[in-house]
N, C-alpha and C positions, 0 to 999 in steps of 0.2 A: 800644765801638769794637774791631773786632780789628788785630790785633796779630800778623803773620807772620814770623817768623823769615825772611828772606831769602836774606842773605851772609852766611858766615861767611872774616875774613879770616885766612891761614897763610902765616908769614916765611919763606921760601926763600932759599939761596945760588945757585943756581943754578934762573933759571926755563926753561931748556930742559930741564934735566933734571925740573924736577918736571912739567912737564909731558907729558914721554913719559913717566912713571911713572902720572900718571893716568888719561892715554890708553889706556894699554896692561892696567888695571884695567877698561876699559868704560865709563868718565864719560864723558859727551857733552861735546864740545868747544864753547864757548858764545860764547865769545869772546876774541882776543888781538888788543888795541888798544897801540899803543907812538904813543911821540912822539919828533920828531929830537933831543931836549934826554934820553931816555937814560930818561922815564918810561913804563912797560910794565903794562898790564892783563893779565891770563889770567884769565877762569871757566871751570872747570867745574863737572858738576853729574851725583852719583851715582845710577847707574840708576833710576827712580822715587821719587825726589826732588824736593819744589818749591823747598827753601833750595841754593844751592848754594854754591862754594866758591872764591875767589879768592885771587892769589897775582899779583908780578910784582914790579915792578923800582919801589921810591920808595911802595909802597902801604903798609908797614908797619914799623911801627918796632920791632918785636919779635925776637927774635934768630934766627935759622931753627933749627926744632927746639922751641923753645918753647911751643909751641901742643900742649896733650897733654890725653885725654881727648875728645878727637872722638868723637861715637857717631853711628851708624849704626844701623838696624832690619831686622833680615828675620826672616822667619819662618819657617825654618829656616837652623839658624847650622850642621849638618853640610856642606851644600849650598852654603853662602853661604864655607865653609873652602875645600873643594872647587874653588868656583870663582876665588876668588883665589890661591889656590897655581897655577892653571890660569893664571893671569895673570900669574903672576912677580911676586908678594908674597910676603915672606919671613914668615909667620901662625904666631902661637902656636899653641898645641894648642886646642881647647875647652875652657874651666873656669868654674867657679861660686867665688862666695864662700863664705867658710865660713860666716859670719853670715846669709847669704841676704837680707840688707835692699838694698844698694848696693855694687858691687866699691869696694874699699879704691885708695888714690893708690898708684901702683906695682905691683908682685908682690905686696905683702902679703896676706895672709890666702887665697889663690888655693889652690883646689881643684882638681884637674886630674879632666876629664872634664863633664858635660853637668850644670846641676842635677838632681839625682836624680830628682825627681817632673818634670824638661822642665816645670816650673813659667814661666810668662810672666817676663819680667823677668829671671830666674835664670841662663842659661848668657850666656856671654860669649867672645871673642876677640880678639886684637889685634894690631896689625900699626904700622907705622912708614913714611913715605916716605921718600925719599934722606936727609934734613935731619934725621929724625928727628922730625917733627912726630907725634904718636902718637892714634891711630882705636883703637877699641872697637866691636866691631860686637856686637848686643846680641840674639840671640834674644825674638820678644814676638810669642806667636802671637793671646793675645788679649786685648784692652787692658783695661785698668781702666775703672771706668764714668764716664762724661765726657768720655772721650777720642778 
């Protein structure tokens, strides 16, 4: 049976504001459902993308800003800096691990600049919404086999 990642849910203090932050990134606006009793839906859903991403008002019980390690795929991550910074995200630099297996929790072990062979899997970036919920956008020009 498969098995599709769909929704991923992110606690916000403020769903207007996270919401003109993702809008103004280029997420397609999917949906913003609210009820008169104060409970609020938001999806959206990042440029060629099939899981997408919800947030609103009674949908999570997680603290806003909590949610870290979000990743994201393009293939090329100098373009993909480029284009968020173009969109009023405040984006790291480009860097790689030092290890080269998986970025470490936090800064740690962060190489600053592109994995050196622009190895698949290897350069990374990251960036934050208002709340601080925390994205990893992950260069992977060509995927492993299976995938």
């Amino acid at each position: 049976m498969d098995m599709k990642l769909e929704v991923v849910v992110i606690p916000v203090s403020d769903v207007d504001k996270a919401k003109a932050f993702y809008e103004q990134l280029g997420w397609r606006m999917d949906a913003d459902f609210a009820t008169e009793q104060g409970f609020r839906v938001v999806q959206v859903t990042p440029p060629g993308s099939e899981a997408a991403v919800i947030f609103g008002s009674g949908v999570s019980a997680g603290q806003p800003g909590s949610a870290q390690g979000l990743h994201l795929v393009v293939k090329d991550i100098e373009a993909a800096r480029e284009e968020l910074v173009a969109n009023g995200a405040d984006v790291s630099e480009v860097w790689h691990d030092a290890d080269g297996i998986f970025h470490h929790a936090g800064e740690a072990n962060r190489v600053s600049g592109p994995h050196p062979e622009r190895a698949s899997y290897g350069s990374y970036l990251s960036f934050s919404d208002p709340d601080g919920n925390g994205w990893i956008v992950q260069e992977v020009v060509t995927r492993a086999p299976g995938r």
